[in-house]
C-alpha positions as CSV (number, residue, x, y, z in Angstrom):
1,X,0.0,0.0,0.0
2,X,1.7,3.6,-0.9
3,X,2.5,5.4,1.8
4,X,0.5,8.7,2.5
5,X,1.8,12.4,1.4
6,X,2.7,14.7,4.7
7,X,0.6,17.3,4.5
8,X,1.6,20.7,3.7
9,X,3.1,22.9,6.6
10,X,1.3,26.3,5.3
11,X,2.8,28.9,8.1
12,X,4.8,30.0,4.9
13,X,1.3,30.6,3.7
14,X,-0.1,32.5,6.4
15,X,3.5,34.3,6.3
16,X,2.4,35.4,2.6
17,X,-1.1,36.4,3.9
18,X,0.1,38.6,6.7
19,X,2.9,40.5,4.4
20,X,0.1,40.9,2.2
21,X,-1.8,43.0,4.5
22,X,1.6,45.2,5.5
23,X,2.0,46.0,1.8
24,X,-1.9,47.0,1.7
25,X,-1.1,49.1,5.1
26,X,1.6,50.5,3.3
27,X,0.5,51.6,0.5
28,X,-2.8,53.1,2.5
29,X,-0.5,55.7,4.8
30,X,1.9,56.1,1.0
31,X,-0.8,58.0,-0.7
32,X,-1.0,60.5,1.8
33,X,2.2,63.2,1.0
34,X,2.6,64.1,4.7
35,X,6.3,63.7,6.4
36,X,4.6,62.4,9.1
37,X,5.8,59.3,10.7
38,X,3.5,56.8,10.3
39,X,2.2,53.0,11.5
40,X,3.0,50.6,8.0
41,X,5.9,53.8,7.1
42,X,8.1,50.2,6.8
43,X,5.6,48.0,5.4
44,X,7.1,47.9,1.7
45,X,9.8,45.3,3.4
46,X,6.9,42.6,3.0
47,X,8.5,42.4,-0.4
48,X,11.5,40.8,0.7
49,X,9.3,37.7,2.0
50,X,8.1,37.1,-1.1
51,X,11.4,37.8,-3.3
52,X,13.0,35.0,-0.9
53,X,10.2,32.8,-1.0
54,X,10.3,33.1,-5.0
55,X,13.8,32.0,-4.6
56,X,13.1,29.1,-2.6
57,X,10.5,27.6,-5.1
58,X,12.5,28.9,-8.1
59,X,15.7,26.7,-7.2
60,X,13.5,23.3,-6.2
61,X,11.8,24.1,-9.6
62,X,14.7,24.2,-11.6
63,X,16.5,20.6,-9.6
64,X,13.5,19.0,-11.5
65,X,14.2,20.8,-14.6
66,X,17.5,20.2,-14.7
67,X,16.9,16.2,-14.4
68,X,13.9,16.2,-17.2
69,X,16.4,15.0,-20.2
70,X,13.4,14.5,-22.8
71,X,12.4,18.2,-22.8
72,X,15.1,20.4,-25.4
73,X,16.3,23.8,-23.2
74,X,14.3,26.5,-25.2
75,X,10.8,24.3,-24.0
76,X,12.0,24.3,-20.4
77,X,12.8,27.8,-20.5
78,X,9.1,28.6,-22.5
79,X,7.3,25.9,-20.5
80,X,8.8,27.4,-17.0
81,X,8.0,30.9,-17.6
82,X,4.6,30.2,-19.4
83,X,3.1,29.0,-16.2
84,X,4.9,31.5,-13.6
85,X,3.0,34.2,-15.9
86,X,-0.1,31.9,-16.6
87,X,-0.9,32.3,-12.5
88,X,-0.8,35.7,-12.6
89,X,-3.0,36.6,-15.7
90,X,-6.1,36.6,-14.3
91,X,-6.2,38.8,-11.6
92,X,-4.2,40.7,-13.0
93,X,-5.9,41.6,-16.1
94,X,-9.1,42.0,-13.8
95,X,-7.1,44.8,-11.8
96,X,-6.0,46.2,-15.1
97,X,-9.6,46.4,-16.6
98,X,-10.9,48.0,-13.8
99,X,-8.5,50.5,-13.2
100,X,-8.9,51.6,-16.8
101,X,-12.6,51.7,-16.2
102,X,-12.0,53.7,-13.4
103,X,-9.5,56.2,-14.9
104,X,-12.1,56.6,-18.0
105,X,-15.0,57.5,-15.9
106,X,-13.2,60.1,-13.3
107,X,-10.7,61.9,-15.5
108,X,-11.0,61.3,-18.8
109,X,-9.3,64.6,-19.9
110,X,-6.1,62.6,-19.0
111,X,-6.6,59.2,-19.3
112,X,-4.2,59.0,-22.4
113,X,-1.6,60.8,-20.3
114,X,-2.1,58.0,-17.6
115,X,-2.5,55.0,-19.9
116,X,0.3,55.3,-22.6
117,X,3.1,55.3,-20.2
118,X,1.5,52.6,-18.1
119,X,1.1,50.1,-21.4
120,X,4.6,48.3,-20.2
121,X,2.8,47.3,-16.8
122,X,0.4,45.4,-19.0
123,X,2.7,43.3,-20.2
124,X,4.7,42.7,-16.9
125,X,8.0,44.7,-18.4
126,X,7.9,48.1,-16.4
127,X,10.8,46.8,-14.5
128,X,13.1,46.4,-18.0
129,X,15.8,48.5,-17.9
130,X,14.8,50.5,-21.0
131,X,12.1,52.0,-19.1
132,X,14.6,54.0,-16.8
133,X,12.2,53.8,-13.7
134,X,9.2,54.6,-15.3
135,X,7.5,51.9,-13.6
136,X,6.0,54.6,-10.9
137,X,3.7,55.0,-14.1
138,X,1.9,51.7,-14.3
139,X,-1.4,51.1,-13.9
140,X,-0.7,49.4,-10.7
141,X,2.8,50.5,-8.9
142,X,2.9,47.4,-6.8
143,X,3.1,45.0,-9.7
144,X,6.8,46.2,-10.2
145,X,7.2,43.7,-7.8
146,X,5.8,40.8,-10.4
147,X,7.8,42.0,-13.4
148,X,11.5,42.6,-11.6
149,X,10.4,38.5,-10.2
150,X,10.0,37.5,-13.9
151,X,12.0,39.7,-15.7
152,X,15.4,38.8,-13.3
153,X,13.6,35.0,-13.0
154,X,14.3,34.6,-16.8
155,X,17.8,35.0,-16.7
156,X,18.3,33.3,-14.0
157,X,16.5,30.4,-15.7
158,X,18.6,30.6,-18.7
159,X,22.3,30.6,-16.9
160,X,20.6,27.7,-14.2
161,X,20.1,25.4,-17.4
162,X,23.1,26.8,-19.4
163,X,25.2,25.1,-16.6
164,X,22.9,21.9,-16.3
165,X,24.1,19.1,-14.3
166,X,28.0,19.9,-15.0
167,X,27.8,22.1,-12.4
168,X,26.0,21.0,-8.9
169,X,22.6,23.7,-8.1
170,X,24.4,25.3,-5.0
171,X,27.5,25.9,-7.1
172,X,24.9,27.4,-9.6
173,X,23.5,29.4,-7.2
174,X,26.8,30.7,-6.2
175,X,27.6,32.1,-9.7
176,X,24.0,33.8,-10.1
177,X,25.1,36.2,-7.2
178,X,29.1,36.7,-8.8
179,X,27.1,37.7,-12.2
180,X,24.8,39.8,-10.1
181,X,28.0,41.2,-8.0
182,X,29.4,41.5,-11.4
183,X,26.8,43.2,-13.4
184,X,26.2,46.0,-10.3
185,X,30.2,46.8,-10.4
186,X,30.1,47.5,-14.2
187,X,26.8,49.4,-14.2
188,X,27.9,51.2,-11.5
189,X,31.5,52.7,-12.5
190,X,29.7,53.1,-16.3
191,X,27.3,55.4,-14.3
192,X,29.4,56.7,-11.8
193,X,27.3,54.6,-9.3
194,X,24.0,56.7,-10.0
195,X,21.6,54.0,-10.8
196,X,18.5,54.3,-11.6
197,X,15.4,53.2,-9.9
198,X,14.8,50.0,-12.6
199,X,18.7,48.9,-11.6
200,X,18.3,49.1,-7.7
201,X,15.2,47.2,-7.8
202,X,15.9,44.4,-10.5
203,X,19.1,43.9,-8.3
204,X,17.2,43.9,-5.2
205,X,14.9,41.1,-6.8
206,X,17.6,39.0,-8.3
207,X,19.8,39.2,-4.7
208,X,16.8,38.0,-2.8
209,X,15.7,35.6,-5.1
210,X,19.2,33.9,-4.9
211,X,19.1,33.9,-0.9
212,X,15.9,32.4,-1.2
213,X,17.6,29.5,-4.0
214,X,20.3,29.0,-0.9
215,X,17.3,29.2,1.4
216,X,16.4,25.9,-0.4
217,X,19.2,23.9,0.1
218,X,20.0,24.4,3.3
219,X,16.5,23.2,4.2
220,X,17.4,20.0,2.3
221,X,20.7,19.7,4.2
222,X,19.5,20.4,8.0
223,X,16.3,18.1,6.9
224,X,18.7,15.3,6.5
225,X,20.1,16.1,10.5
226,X,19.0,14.7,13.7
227,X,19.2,17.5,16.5
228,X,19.0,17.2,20.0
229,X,15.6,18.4,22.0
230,X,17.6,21.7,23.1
231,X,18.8,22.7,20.0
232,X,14.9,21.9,18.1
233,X,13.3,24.0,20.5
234,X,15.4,26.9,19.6
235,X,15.1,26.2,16.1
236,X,11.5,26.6,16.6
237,X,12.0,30.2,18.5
238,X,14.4,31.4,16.0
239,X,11.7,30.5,12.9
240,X,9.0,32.6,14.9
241,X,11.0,35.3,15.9
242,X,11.9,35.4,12.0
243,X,8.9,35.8,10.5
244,X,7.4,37.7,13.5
245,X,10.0,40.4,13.8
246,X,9.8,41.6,9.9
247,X,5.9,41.8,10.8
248,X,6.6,44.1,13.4
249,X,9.0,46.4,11.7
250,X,6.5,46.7,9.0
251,X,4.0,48.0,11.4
252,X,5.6,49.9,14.2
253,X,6.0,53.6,13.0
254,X,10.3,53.8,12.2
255,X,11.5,56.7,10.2
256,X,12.5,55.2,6.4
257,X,15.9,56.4,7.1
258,X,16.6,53.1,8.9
259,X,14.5,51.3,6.2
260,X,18.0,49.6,4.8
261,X,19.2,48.3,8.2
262,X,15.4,46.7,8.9
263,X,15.4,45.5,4.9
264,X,19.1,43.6,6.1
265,X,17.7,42.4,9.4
266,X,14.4,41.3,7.9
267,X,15.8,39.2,5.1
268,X,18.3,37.7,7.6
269,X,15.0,37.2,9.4
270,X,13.2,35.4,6.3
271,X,15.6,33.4,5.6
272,X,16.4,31.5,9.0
273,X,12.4,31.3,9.3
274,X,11.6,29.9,5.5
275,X,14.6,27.3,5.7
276,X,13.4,25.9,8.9
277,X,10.1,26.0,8.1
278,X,10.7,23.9,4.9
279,X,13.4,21.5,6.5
280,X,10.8,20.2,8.4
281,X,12.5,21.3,12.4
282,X,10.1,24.4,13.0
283,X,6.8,24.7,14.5
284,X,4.4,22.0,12.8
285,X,0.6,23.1,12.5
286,X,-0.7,19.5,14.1
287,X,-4.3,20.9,13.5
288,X,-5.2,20.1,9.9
289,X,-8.0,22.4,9.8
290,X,-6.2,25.2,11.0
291,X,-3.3,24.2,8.3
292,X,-5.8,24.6,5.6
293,X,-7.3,27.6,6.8
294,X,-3.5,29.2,6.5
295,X,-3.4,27.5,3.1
296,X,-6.3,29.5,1.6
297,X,-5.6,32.6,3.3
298,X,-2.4,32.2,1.8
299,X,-4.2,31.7,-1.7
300,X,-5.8,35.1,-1.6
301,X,-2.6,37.0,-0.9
302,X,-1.9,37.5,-4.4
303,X,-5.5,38.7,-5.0
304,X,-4.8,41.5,-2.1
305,X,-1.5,42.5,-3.3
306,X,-3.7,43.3,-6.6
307,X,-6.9,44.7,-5.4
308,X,-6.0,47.1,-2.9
309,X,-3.7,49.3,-5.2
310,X,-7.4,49.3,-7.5
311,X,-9.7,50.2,-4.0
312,X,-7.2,53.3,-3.1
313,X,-6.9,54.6,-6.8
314,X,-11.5,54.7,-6.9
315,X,-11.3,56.1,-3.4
316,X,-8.5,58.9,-4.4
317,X,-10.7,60.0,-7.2
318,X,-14.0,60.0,-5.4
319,X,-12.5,61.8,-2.2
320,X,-9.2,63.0,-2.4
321,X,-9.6,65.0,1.3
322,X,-10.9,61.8,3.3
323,X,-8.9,61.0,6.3
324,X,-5.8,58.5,7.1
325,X,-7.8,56.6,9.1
326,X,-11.0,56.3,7.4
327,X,-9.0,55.3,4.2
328,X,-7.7,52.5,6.5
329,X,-11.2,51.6,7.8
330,X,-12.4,51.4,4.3
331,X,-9.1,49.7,2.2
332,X,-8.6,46.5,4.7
333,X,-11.9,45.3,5.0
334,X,-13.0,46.0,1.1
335,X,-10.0,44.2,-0.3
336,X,-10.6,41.2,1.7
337,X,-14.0,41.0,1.1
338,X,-13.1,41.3,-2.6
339,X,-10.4,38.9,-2.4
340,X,-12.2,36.4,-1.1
341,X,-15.3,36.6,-3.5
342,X,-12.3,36.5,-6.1
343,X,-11.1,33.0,-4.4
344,X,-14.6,31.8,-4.3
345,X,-15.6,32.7,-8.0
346,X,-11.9,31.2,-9.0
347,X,-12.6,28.2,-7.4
348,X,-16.0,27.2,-8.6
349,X,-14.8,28.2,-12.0
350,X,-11.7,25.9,-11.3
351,X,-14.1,22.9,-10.4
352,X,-16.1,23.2,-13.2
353,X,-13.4,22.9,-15.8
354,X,-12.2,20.2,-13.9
355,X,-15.5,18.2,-14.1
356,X,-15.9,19.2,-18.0
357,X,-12.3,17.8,-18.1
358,X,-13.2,14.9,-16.4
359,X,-16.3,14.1,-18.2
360,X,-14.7,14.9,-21.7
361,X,-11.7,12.3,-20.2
362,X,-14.5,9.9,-19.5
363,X,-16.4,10.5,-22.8
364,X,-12.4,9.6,-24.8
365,X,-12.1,6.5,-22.5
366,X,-15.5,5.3,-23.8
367,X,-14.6,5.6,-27.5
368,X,-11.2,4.2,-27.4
369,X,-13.3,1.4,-25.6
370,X,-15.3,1.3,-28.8
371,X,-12.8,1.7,-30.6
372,X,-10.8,-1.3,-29.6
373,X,-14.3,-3.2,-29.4
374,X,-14.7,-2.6,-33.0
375,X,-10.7,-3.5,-33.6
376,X,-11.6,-6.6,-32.0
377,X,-14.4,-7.6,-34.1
378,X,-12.7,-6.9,-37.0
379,X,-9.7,-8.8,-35.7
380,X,-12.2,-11.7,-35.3
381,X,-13.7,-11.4,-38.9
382,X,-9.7,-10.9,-40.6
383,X,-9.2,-14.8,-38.5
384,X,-12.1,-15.8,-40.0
385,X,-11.6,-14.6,-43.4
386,X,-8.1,-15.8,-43.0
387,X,-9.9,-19.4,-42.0
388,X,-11.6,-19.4,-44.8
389,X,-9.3,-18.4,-47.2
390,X,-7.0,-21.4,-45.5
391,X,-9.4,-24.0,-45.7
392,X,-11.0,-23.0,-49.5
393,X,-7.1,-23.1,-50.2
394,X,-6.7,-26.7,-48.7
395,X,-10.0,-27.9,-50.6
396,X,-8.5,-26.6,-53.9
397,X,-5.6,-28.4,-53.1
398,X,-7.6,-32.0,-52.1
399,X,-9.7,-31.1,-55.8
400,X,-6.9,-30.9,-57.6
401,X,-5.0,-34.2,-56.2
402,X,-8.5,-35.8,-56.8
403,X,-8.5,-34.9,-60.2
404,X,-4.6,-35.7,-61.1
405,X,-5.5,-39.0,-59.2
406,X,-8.2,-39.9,-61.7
């Protein structure tokens, strides 16, 4: 009898669910252009979670590409990106579409102004260098977060499968940050170290991304360890305190001019907590209804990240003047709500293709049934004809003697 699959440990997920709503705090007390010190001033380090955790799943994605020998290196690349971008198309074009709506029916005058210069963001490229930090003009700011993931993701792909199995992942892993260490010495004496905003974030992405790749096999290697009681339980502290302090940073009200020593200490943070978690020697959620729970709040992360940048550009239009807090009161609860109709809708919509799959499936299996029913029968009839042709061959032959006999 196979043995069962361990469920899933989703406290990464609730991780993603809770940085969601730091990003959403964020960007809440962001459009407001006061110098004023705020709670969520911090909350734009939420990013760092999920460049690391995009690391993490990038580098066990590409060990199983690496092994697949039948697939030719342009399909893995094609294949690989198709379905990172494939996740992301439908909520994202939703968000798109409605902000469009949006900017047609409250300022019109300039909605060509707004929309030409945010056409990159359609396409997930704002954060390609030729756009020289333009990206502040998409249709949704926080998706520069999505294209510096793909658009640093790709090449990272290729020079992952450029070195295949000659050189071990790790190793791999090790030369993506030289050509990253590399590529931000000769930018920066070209420019005299002025980079722009494109540069400091696609870095910031691909950096991450790569701590998150060693994030991975670590995990694998302290999975394969026994520990003692002692050392477990701190283990266990150390992943809480690392995905709790980054929380708290977001949240507490810190001036931005410490915002690169919290970014350093947070993805220090990250990373201890994700590589326990995944090895296996953290905290275990033991309650399997709780464990899903996190799962599908972690599901509608993505569709907060989207939504609320959508809520706060309708609200800014319809009241420009309305107060910090009442933008907060409005923001949280809307994009949840939203969210989770989103997840709800997605789902039944998932089901139903999957029963229409199903069905169709069942509907194929029944004609190849008839199929080879009707191959049979004609196999029968061919072993009959052949019979007959045998034995009207053998009674020739017995006419024939008879007749040479007489």
């Amino acid at each position: 009898m196979p043995k069962a699959s361990k469920p899933r440990n989703n406290l990464v997920e609730l991780g993603r669910f809770v940085y969601s709503l730091l990003v959403l705090g964020y960007h809440v007390q962001f459009s407001y252009s006061d110098d004023e010190v705020d709670f969520f001033e911090n909350g734009a380090l939420a990013v760092e979670f999920y460049f690391l955790l995009s690391g993490y799943f990038l580098a066990r994605s590409l060990e199983k590409l690496v092994k697949d020998e039948k697939t030719g290196f342009f399909m893995k690349v094609y294949n690989f990106m198709k379905n990172k971008i494939t996740a992301l198309l439908n909520v994202h074009f939703l968000s798109i579409v409605v902000v469009i709506i949006i900017i047609l029916c409250f300022d019109t005058s300039n909605f060509w102004d707004i929309f030409l210069p945010g056409i990159p963001s359609i396409f997930f490229v704002q954060m390609a260098i030729v756009w020289s930090g333009d990206f502040n003009k998409a249709l949704i700011v926080p998706e520069w977060y999505l294209s510096a993931m793909l658009f640093c993701m790709l090449f990272m792909v290729i020079i992952f499968l450029l070195l295949g199995q000659n050189v071990k992942g790790i190793y791999s892993t090790i030369i993506l940050v030289g050509i990253l260490i590399l590529i931000t010495v000769i930018v920066g004496l070209i420019t005299s170290w002025k980079f722009n905003e494109n540069i400091v974030y696609d870095i910031r992405a691909w950096g991450e991304m790569s701590i998150g790749m060693f994030s991975y096999y670590l995990s694998i290697c302290i999975k394969n360890k026994t520990f003692g009681n002692a050392f477990n339980l701190i283990l266990k502290i150390v992943e809480m305190i690392g995905y709790s302090l980054p929380v708290i940073f977001g949240i507490i009200p810190v001036s931005t001019n410490y915002q690169v020593y919290l970014m350093m200490i947070t993805v220090i943070c990250e990373f201890l907590a994700v590589t326990i978690t995944f090895s296996e020697k953290g905290n275990i959620i033991k309650n399997q209804k709780l464990n899903k729970a996190f799962g599908y709040l972690g599901a509608i992360s993505l569709p907060i990240y989207l939504f609320h940048p959508v809520i706060i550009t309708l609200i800014d239009y319809i009241n420009k003047s309305i107060p910090k807090w009442a933008k907060y009161i409005i923001v949280f609860p809307s994009t949840l709500i939203l969210s989770l109709l989103y997840k709800i809708v997605a789902d039944c919509l998932n089901e139903k293709k999957k029963q229409k799959e199903k069905q169709k499936q069942k509907e194929n299996e029944k004609e190849n049934e008839k199929e080879k029913e009707v191959e049979k029968v004609n196999e029968i009839k061919n072993d009959d004809n052949i019979e007959e042709q045998k034995e009207k061959e053998v009674n020739e032959k017995d006419l024939e003697s008879g007749l040479i006999n007489k």
